[in-house]
DSSP file (Angstrom, degrees, kcal/mol; ACC not computed):
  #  RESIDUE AA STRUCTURE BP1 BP2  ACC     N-H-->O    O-->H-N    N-H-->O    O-->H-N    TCO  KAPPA ALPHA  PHI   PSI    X-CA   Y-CA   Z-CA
    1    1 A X    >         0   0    0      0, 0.0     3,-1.1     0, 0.0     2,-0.2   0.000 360.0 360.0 360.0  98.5   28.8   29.9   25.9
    2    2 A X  T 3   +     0   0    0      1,-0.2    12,-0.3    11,-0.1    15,-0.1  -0.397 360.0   3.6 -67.7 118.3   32.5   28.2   26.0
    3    3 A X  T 3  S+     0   0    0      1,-0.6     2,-0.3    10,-0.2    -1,-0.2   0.744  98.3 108.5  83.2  47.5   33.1   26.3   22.9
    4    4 A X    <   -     0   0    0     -3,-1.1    -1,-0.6     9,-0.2     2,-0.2  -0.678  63.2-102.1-118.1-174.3   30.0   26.8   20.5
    5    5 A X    >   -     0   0    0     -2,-0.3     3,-5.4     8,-0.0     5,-0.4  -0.534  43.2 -85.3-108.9 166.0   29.6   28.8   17.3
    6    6 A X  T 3  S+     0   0    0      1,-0.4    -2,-0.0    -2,-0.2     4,-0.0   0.813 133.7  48.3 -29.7 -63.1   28.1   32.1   16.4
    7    7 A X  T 3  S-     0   0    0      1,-0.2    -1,-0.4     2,-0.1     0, 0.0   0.727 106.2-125.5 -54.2 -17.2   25.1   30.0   16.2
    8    8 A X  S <  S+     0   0    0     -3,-5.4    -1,-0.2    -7,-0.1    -2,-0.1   0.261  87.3  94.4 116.0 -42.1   25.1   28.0   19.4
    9    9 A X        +     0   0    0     -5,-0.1    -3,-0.1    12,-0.0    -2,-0.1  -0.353  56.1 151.8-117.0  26.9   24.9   25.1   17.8
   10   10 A X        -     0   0    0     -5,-0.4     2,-0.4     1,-0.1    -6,-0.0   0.050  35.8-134.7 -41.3 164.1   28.3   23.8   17.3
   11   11 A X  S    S+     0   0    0      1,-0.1    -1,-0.1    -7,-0.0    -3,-0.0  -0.870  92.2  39.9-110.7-176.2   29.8   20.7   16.9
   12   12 A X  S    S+     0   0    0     -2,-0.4    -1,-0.1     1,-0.1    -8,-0.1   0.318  84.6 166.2 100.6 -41.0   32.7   19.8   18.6
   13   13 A X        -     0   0    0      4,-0.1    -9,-0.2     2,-0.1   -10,-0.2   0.377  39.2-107.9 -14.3 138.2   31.3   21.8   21.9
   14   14 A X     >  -     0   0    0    -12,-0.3     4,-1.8     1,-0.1     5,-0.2  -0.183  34.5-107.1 -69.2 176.0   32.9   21.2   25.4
   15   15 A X  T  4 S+     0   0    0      1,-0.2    -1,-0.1     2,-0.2     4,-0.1   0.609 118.0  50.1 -88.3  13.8   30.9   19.3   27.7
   16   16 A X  T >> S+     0   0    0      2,-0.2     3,-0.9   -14,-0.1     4,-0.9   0.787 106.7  57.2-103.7 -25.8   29.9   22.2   29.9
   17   17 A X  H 3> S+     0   0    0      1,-0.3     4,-2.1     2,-0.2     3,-0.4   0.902 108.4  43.6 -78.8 -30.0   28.9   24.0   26.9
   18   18 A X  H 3X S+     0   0    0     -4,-1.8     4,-1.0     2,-0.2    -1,-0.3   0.611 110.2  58.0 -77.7  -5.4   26.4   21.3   25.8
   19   19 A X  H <> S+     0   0    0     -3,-0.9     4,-0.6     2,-0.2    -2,-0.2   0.456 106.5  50.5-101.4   7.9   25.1   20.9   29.3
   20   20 A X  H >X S+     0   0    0     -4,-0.9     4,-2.1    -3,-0.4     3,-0.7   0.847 105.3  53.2-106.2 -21.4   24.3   24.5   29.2
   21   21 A X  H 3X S+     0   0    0     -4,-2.1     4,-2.7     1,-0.3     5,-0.5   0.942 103.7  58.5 -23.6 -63.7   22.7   24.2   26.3
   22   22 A X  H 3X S+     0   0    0     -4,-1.0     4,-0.6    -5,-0.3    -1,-0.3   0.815 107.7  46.1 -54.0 -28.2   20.8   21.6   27.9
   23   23 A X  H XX S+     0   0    0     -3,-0.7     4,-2.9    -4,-0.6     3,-0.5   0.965 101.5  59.5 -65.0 -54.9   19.8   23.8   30.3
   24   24 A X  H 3X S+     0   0    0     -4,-2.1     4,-1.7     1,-0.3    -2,-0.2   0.821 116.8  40.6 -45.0 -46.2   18.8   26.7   28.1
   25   25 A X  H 3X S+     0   0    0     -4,-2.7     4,-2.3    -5,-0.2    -1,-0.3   0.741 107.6  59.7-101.6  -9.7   16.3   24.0   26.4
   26   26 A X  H <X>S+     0   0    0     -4,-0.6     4,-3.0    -3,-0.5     5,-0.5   0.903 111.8  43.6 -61.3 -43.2   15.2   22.3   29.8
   27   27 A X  H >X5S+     0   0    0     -4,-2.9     4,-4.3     1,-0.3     3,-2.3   0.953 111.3  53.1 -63.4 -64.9   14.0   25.9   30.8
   28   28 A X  H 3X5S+     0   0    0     -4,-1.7     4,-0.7     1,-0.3    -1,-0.3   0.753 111.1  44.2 -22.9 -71.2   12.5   26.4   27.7
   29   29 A X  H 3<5S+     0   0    0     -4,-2.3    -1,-0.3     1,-0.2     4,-0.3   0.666 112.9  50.7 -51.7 -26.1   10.6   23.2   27.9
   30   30 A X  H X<5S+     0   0    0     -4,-3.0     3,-2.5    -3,-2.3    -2,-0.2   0.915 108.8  55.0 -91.7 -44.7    9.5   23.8   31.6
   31   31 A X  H ><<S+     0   0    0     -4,-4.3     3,-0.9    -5,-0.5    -2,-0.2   0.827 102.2  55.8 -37.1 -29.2    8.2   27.5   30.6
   32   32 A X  T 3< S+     0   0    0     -4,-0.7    -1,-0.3    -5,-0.5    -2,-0.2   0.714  95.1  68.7 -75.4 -10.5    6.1   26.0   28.0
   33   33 A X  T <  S+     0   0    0     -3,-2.5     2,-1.2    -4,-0.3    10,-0.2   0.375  77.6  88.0-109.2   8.2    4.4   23.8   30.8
   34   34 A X    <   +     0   0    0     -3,-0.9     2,-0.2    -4,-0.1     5,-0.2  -0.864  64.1 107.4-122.2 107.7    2.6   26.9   32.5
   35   35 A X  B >   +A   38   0A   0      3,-2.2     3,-2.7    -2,-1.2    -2,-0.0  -0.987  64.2  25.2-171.2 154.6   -0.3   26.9   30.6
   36   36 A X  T 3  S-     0   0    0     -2,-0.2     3,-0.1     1,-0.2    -3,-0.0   0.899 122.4 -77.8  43.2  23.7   -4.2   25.8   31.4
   37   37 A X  T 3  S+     0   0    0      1,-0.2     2,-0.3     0, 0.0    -1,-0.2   0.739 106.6 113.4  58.5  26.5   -3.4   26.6   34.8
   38   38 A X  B <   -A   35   0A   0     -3,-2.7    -3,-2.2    -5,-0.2    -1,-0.2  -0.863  62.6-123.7-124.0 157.8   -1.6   23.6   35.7
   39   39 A X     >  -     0   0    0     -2,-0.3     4,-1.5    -5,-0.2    -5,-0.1  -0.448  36.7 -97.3 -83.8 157.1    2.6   23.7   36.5
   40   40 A X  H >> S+     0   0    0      1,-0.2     4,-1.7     2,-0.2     3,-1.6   0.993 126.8  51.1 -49.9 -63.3    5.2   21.4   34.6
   41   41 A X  H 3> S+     0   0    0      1,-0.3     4,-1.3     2,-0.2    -1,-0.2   0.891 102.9  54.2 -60.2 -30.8    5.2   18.9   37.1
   42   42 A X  H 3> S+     0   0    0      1,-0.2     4,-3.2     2,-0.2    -1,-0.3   0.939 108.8  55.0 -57.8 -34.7    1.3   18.7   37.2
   43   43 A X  H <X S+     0   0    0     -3,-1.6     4,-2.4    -4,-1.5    -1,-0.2   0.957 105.8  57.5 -47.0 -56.0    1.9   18.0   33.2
   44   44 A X  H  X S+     0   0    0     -4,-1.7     4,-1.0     1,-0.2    -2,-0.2   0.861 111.8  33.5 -17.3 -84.4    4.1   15.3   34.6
   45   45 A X  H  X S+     0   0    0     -4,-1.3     4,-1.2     1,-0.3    -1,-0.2   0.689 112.5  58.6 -87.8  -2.5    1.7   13.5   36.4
   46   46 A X  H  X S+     0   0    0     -4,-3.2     4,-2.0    -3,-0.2     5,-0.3   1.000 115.4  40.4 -43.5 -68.4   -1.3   14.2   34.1
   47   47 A X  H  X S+     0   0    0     -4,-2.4     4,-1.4    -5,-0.3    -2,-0.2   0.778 113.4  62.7 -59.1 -35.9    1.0   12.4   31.2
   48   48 A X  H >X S+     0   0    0     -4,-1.0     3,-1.8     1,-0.2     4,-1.1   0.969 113.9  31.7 -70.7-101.8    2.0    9.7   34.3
   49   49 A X  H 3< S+     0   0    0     -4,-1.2    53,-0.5     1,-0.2    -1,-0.2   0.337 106.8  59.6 -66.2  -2.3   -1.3    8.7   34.6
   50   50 A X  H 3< S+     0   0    0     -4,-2.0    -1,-0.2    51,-0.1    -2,-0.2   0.738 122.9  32.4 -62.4 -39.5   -3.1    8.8   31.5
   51   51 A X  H << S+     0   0    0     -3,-1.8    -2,-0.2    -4,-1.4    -3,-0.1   0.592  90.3 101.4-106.8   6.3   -0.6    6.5   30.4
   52   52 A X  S  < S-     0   0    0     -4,-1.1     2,-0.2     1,-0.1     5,-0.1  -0.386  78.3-111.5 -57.9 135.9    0.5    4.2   33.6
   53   53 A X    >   -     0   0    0      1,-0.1     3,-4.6    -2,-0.1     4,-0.1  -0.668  46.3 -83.0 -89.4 169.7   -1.3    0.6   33.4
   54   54 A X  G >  S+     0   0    0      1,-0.4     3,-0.8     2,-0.2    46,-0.1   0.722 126.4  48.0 -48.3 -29.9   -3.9    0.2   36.1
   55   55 A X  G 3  S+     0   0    0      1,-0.3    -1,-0.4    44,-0.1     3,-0.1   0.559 100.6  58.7 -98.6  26.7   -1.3   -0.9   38.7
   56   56 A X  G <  S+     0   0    0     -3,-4.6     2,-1.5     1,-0.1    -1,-0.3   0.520  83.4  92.7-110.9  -2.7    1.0    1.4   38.3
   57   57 A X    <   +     0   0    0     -3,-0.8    43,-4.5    -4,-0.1     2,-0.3  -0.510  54.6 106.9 -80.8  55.0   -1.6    4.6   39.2
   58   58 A X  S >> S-     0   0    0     -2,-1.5     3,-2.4    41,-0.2     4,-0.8  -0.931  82.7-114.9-137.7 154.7   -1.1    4.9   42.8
   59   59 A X  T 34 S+     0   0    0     -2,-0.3     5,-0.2     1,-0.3     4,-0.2   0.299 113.4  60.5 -86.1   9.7    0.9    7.9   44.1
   60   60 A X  T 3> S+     0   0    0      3,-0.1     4,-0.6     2,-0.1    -1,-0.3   0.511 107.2  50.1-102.6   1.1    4.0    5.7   45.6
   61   61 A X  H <> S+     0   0    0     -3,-2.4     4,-0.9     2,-0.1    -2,-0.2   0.770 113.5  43.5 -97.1 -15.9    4.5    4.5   41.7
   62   62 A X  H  X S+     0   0    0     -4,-0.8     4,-1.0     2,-0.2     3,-0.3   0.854 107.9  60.3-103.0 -31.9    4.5    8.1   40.4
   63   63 A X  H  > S+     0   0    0     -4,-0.2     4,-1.2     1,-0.2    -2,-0.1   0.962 116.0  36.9 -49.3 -73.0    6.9    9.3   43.5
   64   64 A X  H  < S+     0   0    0     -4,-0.6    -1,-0.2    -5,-0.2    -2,-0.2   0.810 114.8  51.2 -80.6   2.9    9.2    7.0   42.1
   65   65 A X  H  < S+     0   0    0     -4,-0.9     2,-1.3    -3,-0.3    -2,-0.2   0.876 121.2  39.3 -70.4 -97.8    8.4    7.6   38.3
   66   66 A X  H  < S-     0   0    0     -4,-1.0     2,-0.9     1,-0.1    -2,-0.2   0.347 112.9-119.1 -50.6   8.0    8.9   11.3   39.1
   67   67 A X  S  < S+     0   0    0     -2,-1.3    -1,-0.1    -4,-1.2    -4,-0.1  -0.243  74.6 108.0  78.9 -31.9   12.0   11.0   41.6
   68   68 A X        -     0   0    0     -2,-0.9     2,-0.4     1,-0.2    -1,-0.2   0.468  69.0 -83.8 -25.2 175.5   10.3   12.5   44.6
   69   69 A X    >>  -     0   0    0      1,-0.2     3,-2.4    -3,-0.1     4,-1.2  -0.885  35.5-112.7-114.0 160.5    8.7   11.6   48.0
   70   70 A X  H 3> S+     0   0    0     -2,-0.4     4,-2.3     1,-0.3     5,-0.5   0.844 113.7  67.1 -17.4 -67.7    5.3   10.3   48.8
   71   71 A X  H 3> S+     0   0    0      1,-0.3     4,-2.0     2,-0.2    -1,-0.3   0.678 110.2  27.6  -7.5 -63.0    4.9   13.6   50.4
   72   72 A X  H <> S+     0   0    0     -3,-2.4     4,-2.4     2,-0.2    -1,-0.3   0.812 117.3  60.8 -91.3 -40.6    5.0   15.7   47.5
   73   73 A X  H  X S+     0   0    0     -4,-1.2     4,-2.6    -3,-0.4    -2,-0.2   0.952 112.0  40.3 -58.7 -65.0    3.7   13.0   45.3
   74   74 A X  H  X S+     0   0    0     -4,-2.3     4,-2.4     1,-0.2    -2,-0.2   0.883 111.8  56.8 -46.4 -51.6    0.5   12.9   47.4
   75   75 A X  H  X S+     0   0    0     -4,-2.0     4,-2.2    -5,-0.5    -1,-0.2   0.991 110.8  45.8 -41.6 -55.0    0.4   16.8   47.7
   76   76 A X  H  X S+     0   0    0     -4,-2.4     4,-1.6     1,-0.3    -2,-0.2   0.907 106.4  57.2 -69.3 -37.2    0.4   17.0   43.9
   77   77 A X  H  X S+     0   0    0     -4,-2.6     4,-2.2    -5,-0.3     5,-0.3   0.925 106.7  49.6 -55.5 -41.3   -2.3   14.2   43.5
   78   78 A X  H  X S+     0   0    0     -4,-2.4     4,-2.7     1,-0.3     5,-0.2   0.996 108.0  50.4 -70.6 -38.9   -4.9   16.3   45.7
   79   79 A X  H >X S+     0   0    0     -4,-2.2     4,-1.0     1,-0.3     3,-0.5   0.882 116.1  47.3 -76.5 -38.3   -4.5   19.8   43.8
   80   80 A X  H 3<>S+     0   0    0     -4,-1.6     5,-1.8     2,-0.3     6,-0.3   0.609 114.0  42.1 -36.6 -47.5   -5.1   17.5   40.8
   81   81 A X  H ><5S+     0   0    0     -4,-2.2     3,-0.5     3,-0.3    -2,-0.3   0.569 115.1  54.0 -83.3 -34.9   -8.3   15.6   42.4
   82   82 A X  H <<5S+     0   0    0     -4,-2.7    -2,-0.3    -3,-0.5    -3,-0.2   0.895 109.6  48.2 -94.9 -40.0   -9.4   19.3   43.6
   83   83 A X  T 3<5S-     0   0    0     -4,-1.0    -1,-0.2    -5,-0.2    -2,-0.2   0.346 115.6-121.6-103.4  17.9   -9.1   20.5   40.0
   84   84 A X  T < 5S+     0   0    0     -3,-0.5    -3,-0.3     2,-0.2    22,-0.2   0.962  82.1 112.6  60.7  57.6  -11.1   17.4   38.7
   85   85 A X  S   <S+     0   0    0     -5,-1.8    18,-0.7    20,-0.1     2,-0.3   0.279  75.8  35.0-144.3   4.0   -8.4   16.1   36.5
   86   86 A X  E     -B  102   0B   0     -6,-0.3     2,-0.6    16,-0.2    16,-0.2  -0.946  67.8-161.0-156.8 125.5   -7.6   13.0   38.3
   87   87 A X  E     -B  101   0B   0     14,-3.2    14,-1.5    -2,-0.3    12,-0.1  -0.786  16.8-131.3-124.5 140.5  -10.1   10.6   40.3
   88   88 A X  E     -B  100   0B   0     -2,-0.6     2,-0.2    12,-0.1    12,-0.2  -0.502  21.7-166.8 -71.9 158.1   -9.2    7.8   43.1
   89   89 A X  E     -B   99   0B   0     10,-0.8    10,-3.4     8,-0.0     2,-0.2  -0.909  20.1-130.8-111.4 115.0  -10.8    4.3   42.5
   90   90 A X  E     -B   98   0B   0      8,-0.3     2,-0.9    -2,-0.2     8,-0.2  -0.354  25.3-110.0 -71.6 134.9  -10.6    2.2   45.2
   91   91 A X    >   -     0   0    0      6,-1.6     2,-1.4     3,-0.3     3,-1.1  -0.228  15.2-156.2 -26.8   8.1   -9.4   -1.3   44.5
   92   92 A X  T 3  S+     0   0    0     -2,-0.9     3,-0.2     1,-0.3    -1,-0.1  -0.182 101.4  47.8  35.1 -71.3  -11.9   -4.6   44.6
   93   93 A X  T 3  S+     0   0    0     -2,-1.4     2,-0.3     1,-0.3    -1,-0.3   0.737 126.7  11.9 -84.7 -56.2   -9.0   -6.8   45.2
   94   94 A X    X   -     0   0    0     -3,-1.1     3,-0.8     3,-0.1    -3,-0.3  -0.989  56.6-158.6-135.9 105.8   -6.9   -4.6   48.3
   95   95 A X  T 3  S+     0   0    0     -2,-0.3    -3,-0.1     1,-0.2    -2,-0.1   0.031  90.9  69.4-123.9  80.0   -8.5   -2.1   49.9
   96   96 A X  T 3  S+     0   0    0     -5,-0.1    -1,-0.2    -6,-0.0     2,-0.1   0.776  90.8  86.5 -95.5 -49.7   -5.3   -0.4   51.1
   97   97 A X    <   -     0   0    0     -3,-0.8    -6,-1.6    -6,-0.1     2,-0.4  -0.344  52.9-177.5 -82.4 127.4   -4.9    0.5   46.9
   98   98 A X  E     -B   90   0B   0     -8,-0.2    -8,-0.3    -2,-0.1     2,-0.2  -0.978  16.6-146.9-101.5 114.3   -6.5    3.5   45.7
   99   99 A X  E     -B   89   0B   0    -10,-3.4   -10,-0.8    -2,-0.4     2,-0.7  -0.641   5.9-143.3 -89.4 130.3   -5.9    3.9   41.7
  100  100 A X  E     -B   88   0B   0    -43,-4.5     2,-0.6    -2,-0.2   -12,-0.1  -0.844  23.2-179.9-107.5 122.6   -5.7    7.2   40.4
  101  101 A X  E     -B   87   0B   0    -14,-1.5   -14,-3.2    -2,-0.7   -51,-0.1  -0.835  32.0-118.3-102.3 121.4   -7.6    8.0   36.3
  102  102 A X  E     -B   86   0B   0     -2,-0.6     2,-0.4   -53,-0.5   -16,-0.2  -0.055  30.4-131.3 -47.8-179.9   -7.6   11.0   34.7
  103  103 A X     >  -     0   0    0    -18,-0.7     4,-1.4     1,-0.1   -16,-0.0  -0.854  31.0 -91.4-145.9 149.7  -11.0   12.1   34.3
  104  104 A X  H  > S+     0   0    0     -2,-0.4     4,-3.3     1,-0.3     5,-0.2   0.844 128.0  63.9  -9.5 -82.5  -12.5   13.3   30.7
  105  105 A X  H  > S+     0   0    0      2,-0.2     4,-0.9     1,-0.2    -1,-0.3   0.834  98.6  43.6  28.3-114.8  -11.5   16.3   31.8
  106  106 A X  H >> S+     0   0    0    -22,-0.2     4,-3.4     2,-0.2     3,-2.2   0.858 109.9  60.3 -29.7 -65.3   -7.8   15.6   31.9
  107  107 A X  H 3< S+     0   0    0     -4,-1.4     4,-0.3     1,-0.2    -2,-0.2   0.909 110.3  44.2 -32.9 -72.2   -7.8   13.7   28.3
  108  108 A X  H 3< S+     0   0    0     -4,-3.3     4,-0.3     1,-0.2    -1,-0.2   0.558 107.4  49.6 -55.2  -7.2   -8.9   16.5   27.0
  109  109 A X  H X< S+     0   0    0     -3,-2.2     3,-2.7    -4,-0.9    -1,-0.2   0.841 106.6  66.1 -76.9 -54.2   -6.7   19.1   28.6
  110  110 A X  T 3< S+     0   0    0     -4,-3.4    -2,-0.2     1,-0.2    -3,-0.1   0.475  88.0  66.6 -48.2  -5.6   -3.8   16.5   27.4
  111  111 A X  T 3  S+     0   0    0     -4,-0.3    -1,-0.2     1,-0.2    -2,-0.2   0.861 103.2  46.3 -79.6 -41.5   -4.6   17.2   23.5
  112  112 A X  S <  S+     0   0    0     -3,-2.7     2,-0.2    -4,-0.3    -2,-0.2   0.102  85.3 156.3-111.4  34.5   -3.4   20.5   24.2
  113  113 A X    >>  -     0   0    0      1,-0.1     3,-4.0     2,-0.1     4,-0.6  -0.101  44.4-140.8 -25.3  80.4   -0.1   19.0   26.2
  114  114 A X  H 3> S+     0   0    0      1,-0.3     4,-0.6    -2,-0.2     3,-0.4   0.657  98.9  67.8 -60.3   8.7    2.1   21.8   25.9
  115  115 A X  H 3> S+     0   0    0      2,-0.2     4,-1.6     1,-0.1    -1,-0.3   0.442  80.9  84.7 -66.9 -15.8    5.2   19.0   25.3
  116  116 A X  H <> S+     0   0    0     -3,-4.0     4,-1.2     2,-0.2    -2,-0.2   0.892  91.9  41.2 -55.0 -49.5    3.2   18.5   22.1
  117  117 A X  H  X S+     0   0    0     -4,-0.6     4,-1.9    -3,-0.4     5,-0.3   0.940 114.1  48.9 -81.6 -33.0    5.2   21.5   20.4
  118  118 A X  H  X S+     0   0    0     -4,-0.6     4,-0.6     1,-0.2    -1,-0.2   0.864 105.4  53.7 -78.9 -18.0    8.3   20.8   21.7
  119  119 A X  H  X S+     0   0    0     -4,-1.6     4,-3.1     1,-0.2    -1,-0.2   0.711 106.0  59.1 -74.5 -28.3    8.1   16.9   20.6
  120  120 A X  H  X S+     0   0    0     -4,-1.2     4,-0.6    -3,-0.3    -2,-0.2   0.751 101.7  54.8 -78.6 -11.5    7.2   18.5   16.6
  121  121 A X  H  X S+     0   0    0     -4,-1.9     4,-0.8     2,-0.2    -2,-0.2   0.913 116.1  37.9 -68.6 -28.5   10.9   20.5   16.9
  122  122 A X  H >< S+     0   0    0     -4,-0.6     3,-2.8    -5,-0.3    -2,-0.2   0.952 115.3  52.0 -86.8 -55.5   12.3   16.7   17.6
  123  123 A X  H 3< S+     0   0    0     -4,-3.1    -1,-0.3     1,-0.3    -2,-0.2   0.644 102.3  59.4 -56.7  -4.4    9.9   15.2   15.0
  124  124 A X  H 3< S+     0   0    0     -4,-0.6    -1,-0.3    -5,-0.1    -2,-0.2   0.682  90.2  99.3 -89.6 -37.7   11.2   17.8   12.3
  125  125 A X  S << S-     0   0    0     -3,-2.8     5,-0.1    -4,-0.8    -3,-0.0  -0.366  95.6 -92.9 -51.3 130.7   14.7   16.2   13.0
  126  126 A X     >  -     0   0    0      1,-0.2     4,-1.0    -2,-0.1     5,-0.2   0.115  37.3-124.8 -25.7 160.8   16.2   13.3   10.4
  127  127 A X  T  4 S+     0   0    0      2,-0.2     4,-0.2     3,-0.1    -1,-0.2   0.354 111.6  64.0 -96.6  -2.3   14.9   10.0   12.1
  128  128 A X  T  > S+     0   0    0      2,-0.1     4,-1.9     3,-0.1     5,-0.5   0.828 113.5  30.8 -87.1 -48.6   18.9    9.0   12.0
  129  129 A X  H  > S+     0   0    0      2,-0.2     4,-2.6     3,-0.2     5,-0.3   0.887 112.2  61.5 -76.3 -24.6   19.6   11.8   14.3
  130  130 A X  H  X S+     0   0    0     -4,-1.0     4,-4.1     1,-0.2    -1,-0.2   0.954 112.3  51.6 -55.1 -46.5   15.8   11.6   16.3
  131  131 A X  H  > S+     0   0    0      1,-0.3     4,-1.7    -4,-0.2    -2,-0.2   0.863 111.4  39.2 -64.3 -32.5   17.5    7.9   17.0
  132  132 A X  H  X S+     0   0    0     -4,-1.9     4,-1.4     2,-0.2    -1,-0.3   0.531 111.4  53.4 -88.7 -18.8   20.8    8.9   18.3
  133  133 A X  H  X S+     0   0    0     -4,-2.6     4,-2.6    -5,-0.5    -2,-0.2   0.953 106.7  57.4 -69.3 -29.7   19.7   11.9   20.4
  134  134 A X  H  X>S+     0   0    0     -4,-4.1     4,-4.3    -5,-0.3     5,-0.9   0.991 117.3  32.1 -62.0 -64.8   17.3    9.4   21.9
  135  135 A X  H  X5S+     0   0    0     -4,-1.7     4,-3.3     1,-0.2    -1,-0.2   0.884 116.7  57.8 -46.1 -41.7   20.7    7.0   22.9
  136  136 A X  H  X5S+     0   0    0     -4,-1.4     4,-2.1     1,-0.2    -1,-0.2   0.905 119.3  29.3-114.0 -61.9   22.7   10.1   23.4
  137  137 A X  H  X5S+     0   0    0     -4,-2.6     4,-2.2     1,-0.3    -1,-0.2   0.717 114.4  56.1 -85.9 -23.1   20.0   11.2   26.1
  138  138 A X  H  X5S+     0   0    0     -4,-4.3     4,-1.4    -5,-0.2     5,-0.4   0.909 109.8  54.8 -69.0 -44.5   18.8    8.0   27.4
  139  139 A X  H  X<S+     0   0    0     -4,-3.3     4,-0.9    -5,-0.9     3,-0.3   0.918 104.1  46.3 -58.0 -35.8   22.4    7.7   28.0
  140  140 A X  H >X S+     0   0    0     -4,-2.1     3,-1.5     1,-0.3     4,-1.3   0.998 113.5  56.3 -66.4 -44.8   23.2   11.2   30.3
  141  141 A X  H 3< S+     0   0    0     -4,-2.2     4,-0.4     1,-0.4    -1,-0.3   0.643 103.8  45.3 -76.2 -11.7   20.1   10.3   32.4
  142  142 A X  H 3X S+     0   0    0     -4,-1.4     4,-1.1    -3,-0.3    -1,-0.4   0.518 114.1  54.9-100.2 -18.0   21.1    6.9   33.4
  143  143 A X  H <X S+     0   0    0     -3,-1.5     4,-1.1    -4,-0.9    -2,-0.2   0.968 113.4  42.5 -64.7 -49.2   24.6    8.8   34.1
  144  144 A X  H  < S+     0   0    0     -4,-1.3     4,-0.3     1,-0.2    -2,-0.2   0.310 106.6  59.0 -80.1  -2.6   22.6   11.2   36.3
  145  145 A X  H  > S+     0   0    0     -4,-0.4     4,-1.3    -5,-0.2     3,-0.5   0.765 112.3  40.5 -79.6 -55.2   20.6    8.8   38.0
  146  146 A X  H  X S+     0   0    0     -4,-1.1     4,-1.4     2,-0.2    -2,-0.2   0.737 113.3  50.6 -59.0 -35.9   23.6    7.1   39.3
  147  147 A X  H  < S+     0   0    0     -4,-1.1    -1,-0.2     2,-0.2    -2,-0.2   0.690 110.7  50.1 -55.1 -32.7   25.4   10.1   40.0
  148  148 A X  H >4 S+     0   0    0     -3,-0.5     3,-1.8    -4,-0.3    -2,-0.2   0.951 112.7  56.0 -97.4 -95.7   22.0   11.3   42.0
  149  149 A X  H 3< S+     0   0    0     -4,-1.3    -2,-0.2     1,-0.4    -3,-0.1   0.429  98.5  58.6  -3.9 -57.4   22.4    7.5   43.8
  150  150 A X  T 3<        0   0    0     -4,-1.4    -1,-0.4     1,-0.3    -2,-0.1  -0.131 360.0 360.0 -81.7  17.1   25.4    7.9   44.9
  151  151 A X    <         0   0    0     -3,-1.8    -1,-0.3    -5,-0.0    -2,-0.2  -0.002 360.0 360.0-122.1 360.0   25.2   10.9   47.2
């Protein structure tokens, strides 16, 4: 790993060596997320819709919350809905709109959120530094978002 220290954990690092870093703890974090028999992304939209207000719980706001197409969005909704962990509710108002809730079910799967451990490694961090990794990260992803855009 060009331009860390014994540990890993320089400072000072090039920037390919902190973006492999970054990788090395992305993986980390997506390994943890095959567990209770759901995939990282299903974690995704579990966490997506437990916490989405009511009009944002329709699968063309979590395709573009999760960077995907409808397609896939929709694919991922049904194996969710087949495993009883998310149920449609049809709209009053428009019924074109379907809402998609977590179910009991889900809440309770979502106590044992395996992002849960990896959010106490960050909460174990100084609150000076929790606050600038937050800028520090908020910032690469609005970098890579544009970069993504622009192709």
């Amino acid at each position: 790993m060009d331009g860390l220290d014994s540990t890993g954990m320089g400072g000072g690092a090039s920037p390919s060596a902190i973006a492999d870093v970054m990788l090395q703890i992305a993986h980390i974090a997506d390994s943890l997320g095959y567990t209770h028999g759901l995939k990282p992304s299903q974690w995704t939209a579990l966490r997506y819709f437990a916490s989405a207000n009511n009009s944002q719980r329709t699968v063309s706001a979590f395709a573009d919350f999760h960077a995907t197409t409808r397609g896939a969005a929709s694919q991922m909704v049904e194996v969710l809905v087949g495993k009883e962990l998310l149920v449609r509710v049809p709209v009053p108002e428009d019924r074109r709109v379907t809402q998609l809730h977590p179910t009991p079910k889900a809440l309770e799967l979502l106590r044992h959120d395996p992002l849960n451990g990896f959010a106490d490694v960050i909460a174990d961090l100084p609150a000076d530094d929790q606050y600038r990794l937050a800028e520090t990260l908020t910032t690469l992803l609005r970098g890579l978002l544009e970069k993504r855009q622009a192709v």
